[in-house]
N, C-alpha and C positions, 0 to 999 in steps of 0.2 A: 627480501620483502621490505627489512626499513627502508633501504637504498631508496624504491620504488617510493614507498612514503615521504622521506624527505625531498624527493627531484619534485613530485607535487606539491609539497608547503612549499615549495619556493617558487615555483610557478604560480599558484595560485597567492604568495605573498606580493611578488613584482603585477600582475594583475590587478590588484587591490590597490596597490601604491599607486599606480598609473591613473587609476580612476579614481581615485583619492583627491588626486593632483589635478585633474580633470575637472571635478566638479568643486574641488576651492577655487579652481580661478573663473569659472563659470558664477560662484557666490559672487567671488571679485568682481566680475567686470559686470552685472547685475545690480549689483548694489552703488558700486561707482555709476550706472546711465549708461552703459556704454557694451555692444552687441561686439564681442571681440569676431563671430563669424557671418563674414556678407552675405552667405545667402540666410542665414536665419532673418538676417535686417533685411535682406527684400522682402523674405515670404510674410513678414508681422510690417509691412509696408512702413517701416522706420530708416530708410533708406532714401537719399537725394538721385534728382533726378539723371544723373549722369552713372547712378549706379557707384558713386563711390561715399563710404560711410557717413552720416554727417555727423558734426560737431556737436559741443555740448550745448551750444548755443542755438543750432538749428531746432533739438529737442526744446527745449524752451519756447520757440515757435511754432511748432508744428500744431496742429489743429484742422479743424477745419477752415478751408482755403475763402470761402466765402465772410464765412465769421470771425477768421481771427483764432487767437489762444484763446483756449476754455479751459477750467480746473476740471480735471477729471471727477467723475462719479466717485460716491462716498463708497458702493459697495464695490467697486475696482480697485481702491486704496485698500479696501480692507482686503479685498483677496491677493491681494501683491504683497501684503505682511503676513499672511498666514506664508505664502509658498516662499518667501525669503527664509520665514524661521525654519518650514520643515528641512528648505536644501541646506542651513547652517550646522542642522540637526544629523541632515545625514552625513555632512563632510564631518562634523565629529566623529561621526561613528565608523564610518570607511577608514580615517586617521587612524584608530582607535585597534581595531581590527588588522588592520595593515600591521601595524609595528609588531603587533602582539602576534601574531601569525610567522616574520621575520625574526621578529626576538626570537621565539620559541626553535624556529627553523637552525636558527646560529648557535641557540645555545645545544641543543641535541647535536649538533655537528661539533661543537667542541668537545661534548663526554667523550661523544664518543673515539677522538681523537686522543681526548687522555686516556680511557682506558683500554687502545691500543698500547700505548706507549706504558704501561704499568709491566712489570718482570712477572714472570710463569712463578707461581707459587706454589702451583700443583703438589711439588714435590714432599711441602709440607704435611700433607695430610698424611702420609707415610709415619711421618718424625712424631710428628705433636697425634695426642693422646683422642679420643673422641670426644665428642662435646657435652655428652653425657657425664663423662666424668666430674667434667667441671659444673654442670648442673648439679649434680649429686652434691659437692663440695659447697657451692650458693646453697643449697636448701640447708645443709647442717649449722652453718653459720648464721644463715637466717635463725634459723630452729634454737639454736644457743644461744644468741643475741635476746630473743625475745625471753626466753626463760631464766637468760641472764635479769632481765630490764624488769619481769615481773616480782622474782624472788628481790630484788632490791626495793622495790617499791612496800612491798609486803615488811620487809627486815626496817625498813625508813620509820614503816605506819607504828610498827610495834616498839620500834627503840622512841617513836615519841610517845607512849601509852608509856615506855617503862621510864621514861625520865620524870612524867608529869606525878606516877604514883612515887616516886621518888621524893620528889620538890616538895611535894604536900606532908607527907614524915608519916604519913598514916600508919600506926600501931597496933589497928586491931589485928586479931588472928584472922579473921576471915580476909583482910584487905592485903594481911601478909601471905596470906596462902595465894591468894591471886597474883600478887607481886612475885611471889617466887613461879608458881606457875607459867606467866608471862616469861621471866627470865628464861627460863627452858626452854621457852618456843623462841627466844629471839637468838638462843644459843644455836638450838636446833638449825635456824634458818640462816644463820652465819655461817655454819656446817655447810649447809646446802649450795649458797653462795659460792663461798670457796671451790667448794667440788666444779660446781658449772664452768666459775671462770676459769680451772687450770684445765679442765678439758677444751674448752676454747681455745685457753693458749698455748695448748699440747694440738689443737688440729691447724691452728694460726701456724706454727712452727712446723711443722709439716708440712703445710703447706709453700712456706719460704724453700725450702729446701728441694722441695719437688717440682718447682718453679725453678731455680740454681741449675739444677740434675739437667730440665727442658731446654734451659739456654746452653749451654752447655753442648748436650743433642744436637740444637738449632746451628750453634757455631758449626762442630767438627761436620753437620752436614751442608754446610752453605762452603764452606773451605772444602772438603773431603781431604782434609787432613788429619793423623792424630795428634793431637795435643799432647805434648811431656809436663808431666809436673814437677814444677819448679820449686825446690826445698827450700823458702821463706826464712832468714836469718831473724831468727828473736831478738829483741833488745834484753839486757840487760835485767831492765825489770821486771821487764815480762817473764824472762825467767827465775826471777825470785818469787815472782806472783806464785809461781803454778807448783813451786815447791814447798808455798806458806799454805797453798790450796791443797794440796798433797797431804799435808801434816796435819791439817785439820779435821780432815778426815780418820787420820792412822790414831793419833795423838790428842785428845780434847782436854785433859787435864794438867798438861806441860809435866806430866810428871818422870817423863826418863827423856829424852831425848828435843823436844821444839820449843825451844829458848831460842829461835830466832829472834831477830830484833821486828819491830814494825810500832809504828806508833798511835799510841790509843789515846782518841781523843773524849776526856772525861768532863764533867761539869754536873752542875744545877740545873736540873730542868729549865731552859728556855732561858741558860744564861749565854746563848747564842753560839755553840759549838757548831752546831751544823750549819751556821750561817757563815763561822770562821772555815769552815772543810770546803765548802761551796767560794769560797772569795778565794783561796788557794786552788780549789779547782778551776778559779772560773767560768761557772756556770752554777745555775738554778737546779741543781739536778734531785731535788729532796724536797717531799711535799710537805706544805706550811699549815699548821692550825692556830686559831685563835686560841692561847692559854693549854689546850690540850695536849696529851702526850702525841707524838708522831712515829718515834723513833722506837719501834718494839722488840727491834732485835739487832745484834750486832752486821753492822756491815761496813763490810772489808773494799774497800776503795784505792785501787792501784795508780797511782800518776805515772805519766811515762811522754816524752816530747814523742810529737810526732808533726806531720804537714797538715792533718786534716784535725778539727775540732769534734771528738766524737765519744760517745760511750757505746758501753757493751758489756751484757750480763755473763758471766762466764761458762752457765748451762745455754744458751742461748747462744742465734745466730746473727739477730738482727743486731746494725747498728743504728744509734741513734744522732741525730745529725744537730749539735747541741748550740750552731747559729741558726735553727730553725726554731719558729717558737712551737708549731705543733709536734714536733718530735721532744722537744720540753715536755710540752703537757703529756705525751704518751711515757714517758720515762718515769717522770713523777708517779703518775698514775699506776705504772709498773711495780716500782719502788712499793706502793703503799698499797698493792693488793699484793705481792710477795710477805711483805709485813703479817699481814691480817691471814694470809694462808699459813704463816709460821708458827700464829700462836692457834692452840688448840686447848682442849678442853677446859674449856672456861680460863686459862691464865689469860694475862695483860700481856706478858713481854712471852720472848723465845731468846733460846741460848743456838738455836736454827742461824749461821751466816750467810745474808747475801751479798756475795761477792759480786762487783764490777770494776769496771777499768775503765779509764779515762784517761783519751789522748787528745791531745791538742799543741799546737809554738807558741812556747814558754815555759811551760807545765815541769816542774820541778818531780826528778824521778824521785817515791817514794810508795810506800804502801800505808796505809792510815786504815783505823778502824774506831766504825765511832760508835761508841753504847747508849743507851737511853739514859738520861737526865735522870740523875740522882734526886729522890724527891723525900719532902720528911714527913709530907699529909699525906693519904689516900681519900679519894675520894669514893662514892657508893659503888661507881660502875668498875673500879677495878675487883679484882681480885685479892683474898687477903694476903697473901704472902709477895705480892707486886713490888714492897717496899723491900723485904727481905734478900728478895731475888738481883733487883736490880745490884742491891748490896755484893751479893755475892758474885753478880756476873762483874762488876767494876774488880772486886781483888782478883778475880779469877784472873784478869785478863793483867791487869799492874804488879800481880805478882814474877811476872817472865823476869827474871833478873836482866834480861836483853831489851825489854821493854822500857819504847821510848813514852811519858806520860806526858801527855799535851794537855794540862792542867786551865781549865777556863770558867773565870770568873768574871761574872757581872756587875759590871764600871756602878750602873748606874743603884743598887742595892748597897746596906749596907754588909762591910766586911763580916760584919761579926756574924750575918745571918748564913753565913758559907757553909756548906757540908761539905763539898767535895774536899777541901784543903784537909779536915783532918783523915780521908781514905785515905786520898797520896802520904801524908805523913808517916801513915803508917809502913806500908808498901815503900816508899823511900825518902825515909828517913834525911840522910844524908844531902837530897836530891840530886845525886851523880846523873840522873837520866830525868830531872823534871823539866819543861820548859813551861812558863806561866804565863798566860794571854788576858790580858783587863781588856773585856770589850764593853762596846757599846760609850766611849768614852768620850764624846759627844754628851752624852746623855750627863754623865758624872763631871763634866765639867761644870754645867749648871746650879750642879746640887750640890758637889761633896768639894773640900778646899784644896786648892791646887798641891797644898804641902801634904796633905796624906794620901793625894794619890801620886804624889815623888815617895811616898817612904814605904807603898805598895809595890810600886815599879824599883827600886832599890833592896826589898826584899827585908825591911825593917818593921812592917806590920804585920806580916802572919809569921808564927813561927816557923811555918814549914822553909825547907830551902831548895833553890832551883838553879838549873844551870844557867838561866838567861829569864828577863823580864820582858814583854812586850807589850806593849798598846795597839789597838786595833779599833776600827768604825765599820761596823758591819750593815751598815745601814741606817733608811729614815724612817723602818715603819713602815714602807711602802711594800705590797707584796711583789704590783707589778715593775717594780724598780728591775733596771737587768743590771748583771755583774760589772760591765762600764761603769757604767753612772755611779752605784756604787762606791767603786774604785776611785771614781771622778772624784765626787764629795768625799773619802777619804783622805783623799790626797788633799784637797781645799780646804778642810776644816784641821790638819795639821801644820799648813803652811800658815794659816792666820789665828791658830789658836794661841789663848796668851800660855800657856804652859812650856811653848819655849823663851817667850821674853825674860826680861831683867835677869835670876837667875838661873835659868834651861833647866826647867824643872825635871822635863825627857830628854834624854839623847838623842839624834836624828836616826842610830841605828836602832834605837828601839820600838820605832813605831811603823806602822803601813802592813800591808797582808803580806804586798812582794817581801820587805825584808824579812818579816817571820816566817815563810813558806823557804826562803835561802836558808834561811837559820837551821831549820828546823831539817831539813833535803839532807845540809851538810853534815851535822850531827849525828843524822841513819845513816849514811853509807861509812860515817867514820866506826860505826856499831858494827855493821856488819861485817868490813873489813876486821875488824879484830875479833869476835867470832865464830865466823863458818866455818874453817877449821876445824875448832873443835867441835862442833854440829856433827860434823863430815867423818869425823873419826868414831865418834861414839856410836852414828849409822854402821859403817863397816863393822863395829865390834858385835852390836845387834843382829846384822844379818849372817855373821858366819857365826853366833850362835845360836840362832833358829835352823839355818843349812844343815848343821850339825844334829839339831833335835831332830827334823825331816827322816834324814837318812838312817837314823837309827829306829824310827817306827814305822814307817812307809820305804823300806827300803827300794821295791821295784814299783813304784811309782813315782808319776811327775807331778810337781807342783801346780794342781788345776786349779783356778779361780774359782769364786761363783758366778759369775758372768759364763767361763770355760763350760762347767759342768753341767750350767743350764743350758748353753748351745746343745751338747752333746744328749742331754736329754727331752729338747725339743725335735734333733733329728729322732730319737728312738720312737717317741711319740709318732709323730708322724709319718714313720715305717707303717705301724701299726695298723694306722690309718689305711694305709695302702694297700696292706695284707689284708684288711677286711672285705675289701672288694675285689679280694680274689678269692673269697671263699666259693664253694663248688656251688651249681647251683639246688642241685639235691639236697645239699647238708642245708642249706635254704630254706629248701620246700620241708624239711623233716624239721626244722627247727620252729619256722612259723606256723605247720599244722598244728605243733603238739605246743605251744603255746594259745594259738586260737581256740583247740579243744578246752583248753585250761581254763581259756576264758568264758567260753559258749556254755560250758558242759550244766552247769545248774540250770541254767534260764530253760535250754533246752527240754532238760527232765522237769525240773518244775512249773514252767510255767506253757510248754507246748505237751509232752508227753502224756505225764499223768491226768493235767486238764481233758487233753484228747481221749485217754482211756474210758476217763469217766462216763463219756457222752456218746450216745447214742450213734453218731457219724461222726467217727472216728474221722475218715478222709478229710469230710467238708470243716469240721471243728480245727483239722493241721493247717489246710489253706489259710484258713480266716489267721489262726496264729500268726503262722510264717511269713503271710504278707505285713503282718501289720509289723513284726517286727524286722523283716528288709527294710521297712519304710523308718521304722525311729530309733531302735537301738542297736541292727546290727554294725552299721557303717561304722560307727564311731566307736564300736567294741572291738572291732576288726584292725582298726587302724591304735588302739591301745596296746592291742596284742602285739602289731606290728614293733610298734617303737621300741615295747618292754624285749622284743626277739633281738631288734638292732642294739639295745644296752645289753643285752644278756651277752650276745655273741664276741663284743666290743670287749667288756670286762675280761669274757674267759680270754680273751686272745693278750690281754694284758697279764693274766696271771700265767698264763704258759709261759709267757715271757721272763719270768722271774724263775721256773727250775732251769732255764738254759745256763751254761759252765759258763760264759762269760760275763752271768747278771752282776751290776753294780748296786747294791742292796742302796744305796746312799740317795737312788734316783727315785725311790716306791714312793715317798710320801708327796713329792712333787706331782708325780705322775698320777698318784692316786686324786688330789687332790685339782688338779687339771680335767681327768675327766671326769670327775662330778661334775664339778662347774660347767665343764660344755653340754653334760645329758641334762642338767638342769633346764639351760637355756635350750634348748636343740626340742622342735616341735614338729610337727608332721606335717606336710601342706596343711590348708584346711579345702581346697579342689578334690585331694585325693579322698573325702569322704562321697563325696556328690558322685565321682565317678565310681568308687563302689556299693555305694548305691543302686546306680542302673545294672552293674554286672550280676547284683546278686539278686533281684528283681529276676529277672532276665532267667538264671538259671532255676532258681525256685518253682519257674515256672515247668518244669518237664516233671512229668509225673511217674515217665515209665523207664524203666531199667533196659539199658541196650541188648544188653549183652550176659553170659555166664558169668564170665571175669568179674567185672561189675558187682552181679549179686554175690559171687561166694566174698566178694571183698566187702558188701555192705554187713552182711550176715555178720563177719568175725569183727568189723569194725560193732553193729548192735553187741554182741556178747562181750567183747571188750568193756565196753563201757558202760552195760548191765551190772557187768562183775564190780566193774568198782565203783560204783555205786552199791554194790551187794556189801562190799568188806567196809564202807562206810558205815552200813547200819548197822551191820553186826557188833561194829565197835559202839556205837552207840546204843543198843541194846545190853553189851556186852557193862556198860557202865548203868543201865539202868537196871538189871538182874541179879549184876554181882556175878563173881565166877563160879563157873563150876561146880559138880560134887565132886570130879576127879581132884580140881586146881585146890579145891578145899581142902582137901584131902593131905596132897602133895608140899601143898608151901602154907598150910594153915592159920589158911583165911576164915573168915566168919562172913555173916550174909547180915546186914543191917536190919532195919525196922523194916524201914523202906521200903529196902529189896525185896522182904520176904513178903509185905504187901502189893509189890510190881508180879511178884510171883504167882501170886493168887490172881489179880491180876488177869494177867499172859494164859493161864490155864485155861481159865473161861472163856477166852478171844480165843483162842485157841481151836474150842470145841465149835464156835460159830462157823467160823472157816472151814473148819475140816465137813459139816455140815453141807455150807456152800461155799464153792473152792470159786463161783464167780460175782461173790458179793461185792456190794458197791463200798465205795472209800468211805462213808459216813456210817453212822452207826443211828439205828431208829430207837423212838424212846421205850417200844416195848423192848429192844432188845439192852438197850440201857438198864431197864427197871429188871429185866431179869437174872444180868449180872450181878447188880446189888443184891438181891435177894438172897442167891445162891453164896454172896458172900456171905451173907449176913447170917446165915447158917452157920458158917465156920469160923464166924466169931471175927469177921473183918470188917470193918466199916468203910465203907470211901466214897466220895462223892461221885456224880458225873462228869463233873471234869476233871477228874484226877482219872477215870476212866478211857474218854477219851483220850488224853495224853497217851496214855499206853496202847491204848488202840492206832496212833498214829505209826509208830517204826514198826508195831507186829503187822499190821498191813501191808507197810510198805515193802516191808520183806517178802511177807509172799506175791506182793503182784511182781517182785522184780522175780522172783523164783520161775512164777509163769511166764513172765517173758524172756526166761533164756529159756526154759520148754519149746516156746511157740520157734524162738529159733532157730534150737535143736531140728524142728519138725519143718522148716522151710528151708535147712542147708538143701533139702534134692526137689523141692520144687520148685522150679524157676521155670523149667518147662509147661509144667502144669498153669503157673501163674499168668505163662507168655498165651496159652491158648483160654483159658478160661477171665483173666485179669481180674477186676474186684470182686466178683462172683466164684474167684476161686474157693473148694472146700478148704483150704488152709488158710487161716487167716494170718499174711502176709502185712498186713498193714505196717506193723512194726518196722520191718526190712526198710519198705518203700521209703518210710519217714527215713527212717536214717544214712538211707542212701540219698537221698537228697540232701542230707545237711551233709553227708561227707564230698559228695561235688561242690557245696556252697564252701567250705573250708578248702577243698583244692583248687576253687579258680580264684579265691582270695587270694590264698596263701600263694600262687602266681601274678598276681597283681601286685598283692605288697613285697614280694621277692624284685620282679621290674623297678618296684619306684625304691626298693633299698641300692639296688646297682647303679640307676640313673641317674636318679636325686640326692636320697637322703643320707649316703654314704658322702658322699660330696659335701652336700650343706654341715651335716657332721663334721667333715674336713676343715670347713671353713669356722665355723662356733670355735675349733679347736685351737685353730690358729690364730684367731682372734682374743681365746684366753691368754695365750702362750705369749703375744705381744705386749696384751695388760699385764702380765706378771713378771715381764720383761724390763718395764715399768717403773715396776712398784720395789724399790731397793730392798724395805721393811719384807715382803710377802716372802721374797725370794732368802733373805737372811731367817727366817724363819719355817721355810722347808727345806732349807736347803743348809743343813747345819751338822756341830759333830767336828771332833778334835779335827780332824783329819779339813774339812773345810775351814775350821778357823785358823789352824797352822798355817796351811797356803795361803788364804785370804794376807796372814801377819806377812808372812814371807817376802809375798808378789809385793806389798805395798812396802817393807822397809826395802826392797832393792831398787823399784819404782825412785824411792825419793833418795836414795843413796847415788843412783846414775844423775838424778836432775843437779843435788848438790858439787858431783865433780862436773857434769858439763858447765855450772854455773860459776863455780871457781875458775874453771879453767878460760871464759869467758871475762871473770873479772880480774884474773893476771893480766890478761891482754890489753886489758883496756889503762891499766896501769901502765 
């Protein structure tokens, strides 16, 4: 069919063109005077007499032959100018139409030629996922962005509410109770923050990875080849990275074993360390504030050459691409919501490391860690113990006797105001491991005299001592400056600074970022050649004696992780699961009936039953009931039963599981703790109510008993449920009378005030009844007033409503008493019932009702049975699974169910032999390279 379309626009385009072309040169030769076809010039008699065209100059003559040239008529001129414009008008528009008709024509014939020539792709819909899924993925992301964007705007609105009551100093108790209040909500809402964005950047990373997985896919199927993977040679430093990464985890207080070397870069708040870490890295990689703290927690920074200019978080996949500047701003940004997710409950800083590495040509191998700026004020928004902390994280980390101190002080302050010089002093003394950086020395050129900052750089003005002095220009001030430029002005303001004239106040090795990052390179690998060794040996003595403790109290066990024994007890779980929907489907129906009864059984007696008794038409009073509540509270009582049958049945199958000979007692609290969590979450359709709904509508509606079966089943189901409801009141009767004369008698008991007044009481309810055995539930006021009376003789007092009280359970006792009689007396009439029906002499009503509500419970209790095997076993599967990957997760959750000598022995174990194999593969690594 387009075929046929397009052979027409092109027929009908060359058509159009033709007479397009037609009527411009008809304008033409029209406008020019001049008839380009001879016979139109005979038939408009503008033609010479020989029959051939005339000239331009004969039209100039022509007229009438008598008279001579005459000027044409005024209204002949003017209708020769209307019919010039309209033909100009139409060869525009023929033009116009033509092209547009052939354009169209040419270009539909070239799509369609390219997407002939496009490759079969078919193949892919196979490989790559539906498109669903990735809709699904856009909407959470949307979803998280947006609640990311609003809680920050919210957290913005109130951190400036809490700065302004801050600024102002306001001291009353009422303006302080709101000031602290506020702080709560702004903490709270920082909380909140945090959570959102690492769920983001927990579905962000997931995402990368399942993207990786697709192309991947995409290859080995566009090749159909398998791919071998190729085992990747580590550098060097990278493996010392993952063995300082190792330790940090095993070991946090360096107290037996990680006295590795690595160099901590210390200072004065915003006496430009992180600016010196960045000009050694080469890049921008650590976000900037005006005066404010930045840096909240230690982080660990790996140098390593490589070809490409890149970073990389070490839980993390992505890389960041660090001669781009938006992958800058995302790093940073990185950087400084890792920060703020580290510190918690209201502190400033975190003793929490984030670890990165940074490759790039040039990049001096080494590992650096840099702490937050030593500071001697606090201000309102910190926390109190801020100053204390940071105090203690600085020794914590300069105390590693292997620890290099990258000591940085600000050029352009004066000396004396230094704090950090006397932490180092302390921690090393001697300063066998300091190295001391004056930056900012631009700045102190201006200010402070060239000879005391020679007796700085010489090591003659502060007492502490260091291995080496250096100078350093970290900048102008500029945020957008990039590490070049920088570098550039660095370099130019050392080459023409007077501090080398007349007499070289600095040495040339002393100054620039290159030679302090050389300096600095050479010095750690000279550290850690002399001791990983001993590192190395003290690990081996550590793990053959933990091996040794192992086998002496787990003898036939293996060394399981908590990672290991959470696998093992996610499969166990999910057996579970699986078993549950193999349950029979009887033990089903016997489960859900006798929980539905559980739940039905009052509403039924009280508010259909004994209502119905009371009235007149029994039958027409059950309808009106039963329908009204089909219509509002069975559905959703029905479908409560259901859930609490699918948790009951769940549980038992979990505790069966725990007498089995192979149970691992160490897995219950996990387990137990996993399915709460998912019955919590875990909800029933809400369709499946609407549709039992119409089912039990539907059934309610039959009124008549099929069959024998049927009624002797309804009969025993009524006295069932008669009865207990019998042994109910009894019991509460049994506590309103007090026990017994025998019970009295026998375990000598006494009978209260009370009692003996319930007693009195009961006797006279008693004799009513027995009178008329088919009185009504209420009591009238003469028979009221004659009860009193009659007590009032025997010397009892009691009101009428303490009467009635006791008239309620003696009643109820005997109407249930009558109606297991009336039961007794319909087990053999069902025949009678079948031929005579509501006019039966046996008043059956009873039966009927209750055989009705036992069909309404058995075609439920097959309904919610269907959607337990279909559905909500499944969606139960899936709640379960989705706990089990959150707590998979969560390090803290899982450390803390998941606990106990035996876990913490292995947990020590796996990790000193973990880093006892990384330290000989990494010696044996840096023999070689030697």
């Amino acid at each position: 069919m387009l075929r046929i379309y397009q052979n027409t626009y092109r027929r009908t385009a060359k058509k159009a063109v033709v007479y397009s072309t037609k009527v411009a040169c008809c304008n033409h030769s029209t406008l020019c005077g001049i008839t380009s076809h001879p016979r139109r010039a005979q038939d408009s008699g503008s033609s010479s007499s020989n029959g051939r065209p005339r000239r331009h100059e004969e039209f100039l003559l022509a007229g009438n032959p008598a008279r001579g040239w005459q000027m044409p008529p005024p209204s002949r001129g003017y209708g020769m100018l209307v019919v010039r414009i309209l033909r100009g008008a139409l060869k525009l528009r023929y033009i116009v139409l033509g092209g547009a008709i052939g354009g169209g024509v040419s270009l539909s014939k070239k799509y369609e030629d390219w997407k002939d020539g496009l490759p079969d792709f078919k193949w892919l819909e196979d490989a790559m996922p539906q498109g669903e899924r990735w809709s699904q993925f856009s909407r959470n992301l949307i979803e998280v962005g947006s609640l990311v964007k609003n809680a920050i705007e919210v957290a913005k609105d109130d951190l400036k509410a809490k700065t302004t009551v801050a600024a102002l100093g306001i001291t009353s108790d009422e303006s302080r109770k709101k000031y602290e209040k506020l702080q709560s909500q702004v903490e709270t809402l920082q909380t909140e923050i945090m959570n959102v964005q690492i769920k983001y950047q927990k579905e962000l990373e997931k995402m990368e990875k399942e993207n990786r997985e697709l192309r991947q896919q995409y290859l080995i199927l566009k090749t159909n080849k398998k791919t071998t993977a190729k085992k990747i040679k580590k550098s060097l430093i990278d493996m010392y990275s993952e063995v300082l990464d190792e330790l940090s985890g095993y070991d946090t207080g360096y107290t037996m074993a990680d006295h590795l070397p690595r160099v901590v870069v210390v200072g004065d708040q915003s006496s430009g360390k992180t600016s010196v870490l960045e000009s050694i890295a080469k890049a921008r990689i650590f976000p900037r504030g005006s005066g404010e703290m930045m840096t909240r927690a230690p982080v660990k920074v790996t140098l390593a050459e490589g070809p490409y200019h890149v970073a990389q978080f070490r839980d993390s996949d992505r890389e960041y691409d660090l001669t781009k500047e938006s992958d800058l701003q995302d790093l940073r940004r990185d950087v400084e919501f890792r920060m703020k997710a580290s510190v918690r409950g209201g502190k400033t800083v975190s003793n929490e490391v984030i670890a990165m590495t940074v490759k790039g040509p040039g990049l001096q191998r080494m590992v650096l860690v840099d702490l937050p700026g030593i500071i001697s004020t606090m201000t309102v928004d910190m926390a109190s113990d801020t100053k204390d902390s940071i105090h203690q994280m600085t020794k914590h980390y300069m105390s590693n006797p292997n620890a290099i101190i990258l000591c940085i002080q600000d050029g352009s302050v004066d000396a004396e105001r230094s704090n950090v010089t006397d932490l180092v002093m302390q921690c090393d003394p001697l300063g066998r491991r300091t190295i001391f950086v004056l930056t900012k020395v631009d700045l102190a050129e201006e200010l402070a005299d060239p000879d005391r900052i020679r007796k700085i750089l010489s090591g003659k003005l502060f007492p502490m001592k260091a291995l080496g002095y250096y100078a350093v220009v970290t900048g102008r001030g500029r945020k957008d400056d990039s590490i070049d430029a920088i570098r550039q002005y660095e370099e130019d303001f050392f080459k023409n600074s007077k501090l080398f004239h007349r007499r070289g106040v600095i040495m040339p090795h002393q100054v620039t970022s290159r030679n302090l990052s050389l300096a600095v390179s050479d010095r750690f690998w000279k550290m850690v050649r002399e001791t990983i060794e001993q590192q190395a040996d003290a690990f081996k003595a550590t793990r053959f004696n933990l091996e040794t403790e192992w086998k002496n109290n787990f003898p036939r066990l293996r060394e399981s992780g908590r990672d290991e024994l959470f696998d093992k007890a996610k499969g166990e779980i999910l057996d579970e699961v699986v078993t549950l929907s193999q349950i029979s489907a009887k033990k089903w129906d016997d489960a859900l009936s006798t929980k539905l009864w559980e739940k039905l059984s009052n509403y039924v007696f009280e508010s259909i039953y004994l209502p119905a008794a009371q009235s007149d038409s029994f039958n027409t009073m059950v309808d009106i009931k039963l329908r009204q509540w089909a219509e509002q509270a069975l559905p959703a009582k029905s479908v409560e039963a259901g859930w609490e049958a699918l948790q009951q049945e769940f549980i038992s199958l979990m505790e069966r599981s725990k007498k089995a000979q192979d149970h691992d007692g160490i897995f219950d609290q996990l387990k137990s703790a996993v399915v709460d969590e998912a019955i919590r979450r875990h909800s029933w359709e809400d369709k499946a109510i609407d549709m039992l709904r119409v089912i039990q509508l539907n059934t309610l509606e039959d009124r008549f008993v099929h069959d024998k079966q049927e009624w002797d089943s309804a009969v025993k189901f009524l006295e069932s449920s008669v009865n207990a409801k019998l042994v109910q009141t009894e019991e509460t009767l049994a506590q309103m009378f007090g026990p017994g004369q025998m019970r009295r008698l026998t375990h000598w008991q006494y009978l209260t005030q009370d009692q003996q007044k319930r007693r009195s009481v009961k006797n006279e309810l008693d004799k009513i009844l027995k009178n008329d055995t088919k009185h009504l539930p209420t009591l009238t006021h003469d028979e009221l007033t004659t009860v009193r009376k009659n007590l009032q003789r025997d010397n009892v007092d009691v009101d009428t409503d303490y009467i009635r009280q006791t008239w309620f359970p003696v009643y109820r006792k005997h109407f249930l008493q009558q109606a297991l009689q009336r039961a007794k007396d319909c087990r053999k009439a069902y025949y009678l019932y079948t031929q005579q029906g509501a006019e039966c002499e046996i008043s059956c009503s009873d039966v009927v009702l209750f055989w009705r509500i036992q069909q309404v419970i058995k075609i439920t209790g097959n309904a919610l049975r269907q959607q337990v095997i279909n559905r909500e076993a499944r969606r139960l599967d899936k709640e379960i699974k989705a706990v089990l990957d959150e707590f998979s997760d969560d390090e803290e959750k899982k450390g803390y169910l998941l606990t106990g000598k035996r876990v913490l022995l292995a947990e020590e174990l796996i990790k000193v032999r973990q880093i006892q194999e990384k330290l000989e593969e990494f010696i044996n690594s840096l023999n070689q390279e030697k």
